[in-house]
N, C-alpha and C positions, 0 to 999 in steps of 0.2 A: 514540608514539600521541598525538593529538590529543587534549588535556584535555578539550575539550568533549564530544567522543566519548566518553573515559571517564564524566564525568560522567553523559550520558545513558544509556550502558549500566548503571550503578550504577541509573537510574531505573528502567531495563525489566526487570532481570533479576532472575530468580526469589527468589520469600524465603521461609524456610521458617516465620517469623513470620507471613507475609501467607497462606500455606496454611494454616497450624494454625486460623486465624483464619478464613475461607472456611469449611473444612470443620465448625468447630465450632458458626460464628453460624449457617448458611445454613438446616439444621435444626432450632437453635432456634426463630427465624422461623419456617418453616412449621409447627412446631409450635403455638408460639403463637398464631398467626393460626387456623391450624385448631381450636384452641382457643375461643379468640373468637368464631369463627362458629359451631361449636358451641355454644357457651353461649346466642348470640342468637337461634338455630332453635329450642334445647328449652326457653328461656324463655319463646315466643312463648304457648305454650297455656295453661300454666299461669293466667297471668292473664286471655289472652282468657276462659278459659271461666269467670274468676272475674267480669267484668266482664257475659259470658253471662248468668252467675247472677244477677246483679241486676235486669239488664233483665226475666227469668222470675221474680224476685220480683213485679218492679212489674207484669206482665202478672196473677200470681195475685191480688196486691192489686186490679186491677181487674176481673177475673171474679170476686169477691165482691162488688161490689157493681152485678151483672149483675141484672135483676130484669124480670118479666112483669107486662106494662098488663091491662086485662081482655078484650082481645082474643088474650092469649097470645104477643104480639108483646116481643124482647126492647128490653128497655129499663135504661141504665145509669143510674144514682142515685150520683153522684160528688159530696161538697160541696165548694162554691167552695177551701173551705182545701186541702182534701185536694188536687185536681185541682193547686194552686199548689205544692203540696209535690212532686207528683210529678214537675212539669216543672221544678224549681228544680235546677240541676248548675253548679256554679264554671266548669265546660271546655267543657262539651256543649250542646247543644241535646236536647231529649228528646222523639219524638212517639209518637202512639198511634193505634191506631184501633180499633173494634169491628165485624165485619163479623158478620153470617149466615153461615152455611154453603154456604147459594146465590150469597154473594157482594153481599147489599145491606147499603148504608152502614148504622149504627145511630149511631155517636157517635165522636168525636175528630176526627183528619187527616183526613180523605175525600181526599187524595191521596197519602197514605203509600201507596208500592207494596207488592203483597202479594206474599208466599212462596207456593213453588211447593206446593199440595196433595195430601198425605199422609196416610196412615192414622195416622202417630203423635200421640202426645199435644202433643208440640213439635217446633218447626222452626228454623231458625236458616240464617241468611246474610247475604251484603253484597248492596247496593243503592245506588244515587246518587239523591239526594233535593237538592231546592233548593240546587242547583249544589255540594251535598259527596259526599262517599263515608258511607254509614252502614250501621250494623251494626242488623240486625233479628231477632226472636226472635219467633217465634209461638209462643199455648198455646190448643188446644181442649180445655175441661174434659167430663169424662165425668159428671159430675152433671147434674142436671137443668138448667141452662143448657147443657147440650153443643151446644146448636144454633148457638152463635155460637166467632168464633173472636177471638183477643185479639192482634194485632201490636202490640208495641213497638220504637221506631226510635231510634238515639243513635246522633251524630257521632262522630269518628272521634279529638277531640283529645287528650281523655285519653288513651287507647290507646296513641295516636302519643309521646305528651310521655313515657309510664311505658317505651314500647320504645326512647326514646335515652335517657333515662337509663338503660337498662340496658347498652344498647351502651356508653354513654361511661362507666358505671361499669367494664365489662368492658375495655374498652379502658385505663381508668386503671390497673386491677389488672395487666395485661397487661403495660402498658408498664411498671410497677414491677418486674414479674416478670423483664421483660426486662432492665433495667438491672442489678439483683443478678446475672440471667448472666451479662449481658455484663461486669461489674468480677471476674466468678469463671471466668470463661475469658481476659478479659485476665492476671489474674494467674496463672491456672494457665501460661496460657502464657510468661508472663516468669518462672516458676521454673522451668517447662521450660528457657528458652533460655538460665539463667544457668549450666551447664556450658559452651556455647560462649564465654556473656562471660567465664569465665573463663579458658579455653585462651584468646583474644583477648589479655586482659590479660597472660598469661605471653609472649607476645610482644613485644606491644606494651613492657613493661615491659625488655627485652632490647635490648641493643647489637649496633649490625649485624655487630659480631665473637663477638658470643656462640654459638655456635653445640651447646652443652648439651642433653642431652635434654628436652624436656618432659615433665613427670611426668603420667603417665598414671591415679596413684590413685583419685579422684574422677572421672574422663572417663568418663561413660558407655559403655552396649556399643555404640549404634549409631553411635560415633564413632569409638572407642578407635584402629580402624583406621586412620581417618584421621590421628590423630595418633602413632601408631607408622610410618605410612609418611612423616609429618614427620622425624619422630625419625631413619627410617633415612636420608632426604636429609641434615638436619643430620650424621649421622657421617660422610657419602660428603663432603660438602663440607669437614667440620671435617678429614678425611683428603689431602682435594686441598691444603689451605690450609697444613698442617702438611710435608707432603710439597712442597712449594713452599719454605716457610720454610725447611726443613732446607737444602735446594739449595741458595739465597741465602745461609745461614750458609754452609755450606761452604764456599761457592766463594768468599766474604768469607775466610774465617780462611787457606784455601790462599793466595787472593793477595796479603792486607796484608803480611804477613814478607817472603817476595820481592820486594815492593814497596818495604816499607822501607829493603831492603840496598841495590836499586836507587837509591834515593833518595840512599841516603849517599853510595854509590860516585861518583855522577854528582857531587853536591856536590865530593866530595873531587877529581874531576877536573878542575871547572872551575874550582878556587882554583887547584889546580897549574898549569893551562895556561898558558903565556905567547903563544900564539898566539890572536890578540884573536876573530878569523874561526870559529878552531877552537869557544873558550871561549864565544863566542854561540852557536854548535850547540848545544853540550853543555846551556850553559843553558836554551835552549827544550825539551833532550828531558826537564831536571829538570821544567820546568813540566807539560810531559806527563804526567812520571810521578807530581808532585804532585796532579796532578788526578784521576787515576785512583787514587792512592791515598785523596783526598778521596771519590770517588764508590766506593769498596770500603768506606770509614766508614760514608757513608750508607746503603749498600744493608746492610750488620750493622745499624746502629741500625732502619732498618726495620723488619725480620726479627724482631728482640729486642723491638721495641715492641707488634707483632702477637701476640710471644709474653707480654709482659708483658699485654696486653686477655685473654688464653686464658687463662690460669693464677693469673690473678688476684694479681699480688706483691702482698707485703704495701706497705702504703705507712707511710711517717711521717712526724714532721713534720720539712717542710723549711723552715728557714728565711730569708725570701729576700732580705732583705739580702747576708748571709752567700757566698749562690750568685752573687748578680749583681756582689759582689768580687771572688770565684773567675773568672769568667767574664772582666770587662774586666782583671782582671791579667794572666792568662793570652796574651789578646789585644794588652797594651800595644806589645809589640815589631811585629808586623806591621801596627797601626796607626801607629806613628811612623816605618814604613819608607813607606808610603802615604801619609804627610804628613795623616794625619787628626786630628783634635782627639776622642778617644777619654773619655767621663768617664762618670759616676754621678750620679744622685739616689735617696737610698733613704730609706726609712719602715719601721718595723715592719711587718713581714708574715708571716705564717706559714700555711702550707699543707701539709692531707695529702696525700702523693704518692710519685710515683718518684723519688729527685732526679739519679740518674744520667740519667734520660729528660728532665726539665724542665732540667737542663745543659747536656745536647746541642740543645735548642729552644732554648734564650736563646744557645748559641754560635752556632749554624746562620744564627738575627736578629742577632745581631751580627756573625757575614761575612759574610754578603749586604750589611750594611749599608754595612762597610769598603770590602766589593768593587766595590759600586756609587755610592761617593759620590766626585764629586772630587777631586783635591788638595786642602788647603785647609778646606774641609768638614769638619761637625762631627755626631759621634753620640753619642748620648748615652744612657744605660740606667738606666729608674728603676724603681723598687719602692714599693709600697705598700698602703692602701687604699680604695677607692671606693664610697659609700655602702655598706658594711662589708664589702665583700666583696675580697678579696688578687688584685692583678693586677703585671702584667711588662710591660714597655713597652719595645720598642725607636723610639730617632726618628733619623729620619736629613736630611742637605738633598743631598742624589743628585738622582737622575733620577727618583726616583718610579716609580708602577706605575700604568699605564691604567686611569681607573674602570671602563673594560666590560671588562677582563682582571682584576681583583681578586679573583673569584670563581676563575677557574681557576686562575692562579698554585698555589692550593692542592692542586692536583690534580700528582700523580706525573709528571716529564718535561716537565712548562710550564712555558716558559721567554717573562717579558715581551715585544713584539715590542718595545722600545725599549732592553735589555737588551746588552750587549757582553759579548765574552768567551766563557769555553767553561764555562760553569756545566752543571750537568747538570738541572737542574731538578727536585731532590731536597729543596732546605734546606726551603722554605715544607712542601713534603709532609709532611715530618717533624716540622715545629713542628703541622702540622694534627692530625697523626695522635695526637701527644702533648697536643693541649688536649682531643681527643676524648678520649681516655683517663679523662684528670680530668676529667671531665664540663665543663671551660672552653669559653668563647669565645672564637674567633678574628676580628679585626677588622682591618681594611685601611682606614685613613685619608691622606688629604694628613699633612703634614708642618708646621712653623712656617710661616704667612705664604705657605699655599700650595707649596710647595718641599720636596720630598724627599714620605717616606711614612713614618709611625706607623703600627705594629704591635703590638696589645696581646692579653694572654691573659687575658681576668676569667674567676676562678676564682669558682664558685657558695659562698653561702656557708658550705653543707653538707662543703665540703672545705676549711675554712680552720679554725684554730684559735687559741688568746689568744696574741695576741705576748708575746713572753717565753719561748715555753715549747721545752723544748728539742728540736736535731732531731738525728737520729742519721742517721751516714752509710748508704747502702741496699747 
């Protein structure tokens, strides 16, 4: 599949975080809003009518000093201060007027529009006056001035400035309200979803050999399922993988013996032969049968490495001087028949581990090395360690390996395409399979001055231990 393609589907597709989320904010929101406007609707009156109420003060203050000339005609008696106090407002403008009851002017605005006439005592509404919106309060007194009627008129700014501050108060409160939910459904949600991060990390934490049940204790009910029908995959596979390995051992341990005998016999033949024609036969079917019994080694040490990642052997400490002596001693002889220049460089190192499995890895790089390097030619195997950490090193000046083939070589059955010979393309798999083991790295470099290939195994430093210390056979 196409990266890009995954990556985008990773984008589009469903999350159960982004629904828990969806479904919990979406509500809140409307809640709050609804909220909100509610508060801003039933605040509206409370103050209008308290704002009402003043204007119907200032109308009653001016029907007390309502007063009859001697023709019975009314007539208002307002002093200069008082009339100054009435119209004085920080926000508003404030006007008034005094009509009759028939509608003629007496005193104030003479263009303050008037409310519509009714029997009640007071009246009240909106009105546009001198290019604003203004709110107007009538009061006709039942006392003896009842013959006139008292409108009072005031803008609209106060009103306006007391109604966003109460929206933007309500709104600040809102939005405070909303932020504590929204941090107490983000986190409810993220303690929701840490059962998943947890089954996540028991994976993640896991060797792509590990194939162990995952513990189901702590897994929730609405998952459990999922992770038992994991579990029963992991056994059908850990079953195939096992039943695979059993095969490959068998069929390794049936044909090494037979193979060996084979070996000898043909050996013992071709010394005996004195027919030169004959004893070159013979000898290529020994090569033959060296090789298959080389490639019956490998395909056991796989087998056994698979089983050593399953069953987790104990490891201990190897020390690796010690193994990479073992190793090019062992190897002297078929390196001085190949006319190779076979040696050592070692340092204190010590590592926890298989040392039967990291034996077979440092032998496996050292024939390949031998196999592949010229007459003449030198390899060389050192030990040590690198900014603290215990590493193996084979170097050789061969033929090298392809930088765009380095990556595969490591893979079961790839074989260099510059590569001679009938190798099976087993060694590098084995040395792979055994760094993964030890949690090491495997690395594919040139060689001195360009020439040949370096192959090194850095052990992390979590599996290494103080040189000196001692290692027991596995």
């Amino acid at each position: 599949m196409n990266p890009r393609t995954e990556a985008v589907d990773e984008e589009t597709a469903p999350s159960i975080r982004g629904r828990l989320l969806v479904l919990l904010l979406l509500p809140a929101i409307a809640i709050l809003t609804l909220g909100t406007l509610t508060d801003y609707l039933t605040s509206g009156a409370p103050f209008r009518d308290a704002y009402d109420q003043a204007l119907l003060d200032s109308a009653l203050a001016i029907a007390d000093h309502v007063r009859r000339d001697a023709d019975g005609n009314p007539l208002l008696v307002l002093p200069p201060e008082a009339l100054s106090l009435l119209r004085k407002d920080k926000y508003d403008s404030i006007y008034f007027k005094v009509t009759t009851r028939d509608g003629r002017y007496v005193a104030g605005d003479r263009d303050l529009p008037d409310l519509a006439r009714h029997s009640a005592t007071t009246s009240r509404g909106n009105a546009h006056y001198r290019d604003e919106p203004i709110r107007l309060v009538s009061y006709t007194p039942k006392n003896g001035s009842g013959s006139v009627t008292i409108t009072v008129g005031e803008t609209l700014r106060k009103r306006d400035r007391v109604r966003a501050t109460i929206l933007s108060t309500s709104l600040a409160v809102d939005l405070g309200e909303f932020g504590v939910i929204l941090a107490m459904i983000l986190l409810g949600v993220r303690i929701a979803m840490n059962p998943l991060h947890e089954v996540e990390a028991q994976i993640e934490k896991r060797s792509p050999k590990d194939l162990s049940a995952l513990s189901v204790t702590t897994v929730p009910v609405e998952i459990r399922s999922v992770v038992q029908t994991l579990n029963r995959l992991f056994a059908t596979v850990r079953a195939t993988s096992e039943a695979q390995r059993r095969f490959i051992e068998s069929a390794a341990h049936q044909l090494r013996t037979p193979l060996t005998g084979i070996c000898a016999q043909l050996e013992l033949m071709s010394n005996e032969e004195r027919d030169s024609a004959l004893r070159q036969r013979l000898l290529a079917v020994l090569d033959g049968a060296r090789h298959l019994t080389r490639t019956t080694q490998q395909l056991l040490t796989l087998a056994r490495s698979e089983e050593a990642a399953h069953l987790h052997w104990e490891r201990v400490a190897v020390d690796l001087p010690r193994l990479v002596e073992e190793v090019v001693t062992e190897r002297l002889a078929s390196a001085d028949i190949a006319g190779i220049d076979l040696g050592a460089q070692i340092e204190p190192a010590t590592v926890q581990g298989v040392e039967w499995l990291l034996a077979e890895a440092l032998g496996n790089l050292v024939n390949n090395a031998i196999a592949y390097t010229p007459r003449g030619g030198i390899v060389t195997v050192d030990c040590g360690q690198k900014d603290g950490m215990p590493y193996l090193r084979v170097t050789d000046t061969g033929v090298g390996i392809p930088p765009a083939e380095r990556a595969r070589v490591m893979e079961r059955f790839f074989r260099a395409s510059n590569t001679l010979g009938t190798g099976s393309g087993l060694g590098l798999a084995i040395v792979h399979e055994v760094a993964q083991l030890h949690r090491a790295r495997m690395s594919i470099d040139e060689g001195p001055g360009g020439k040949g290939v370096s192959i090194e195994i850095l052990f992390p430093t979590s599996v290494s231990v103080a040189p000196g210390a001692s290692a027991t056979n596995a």
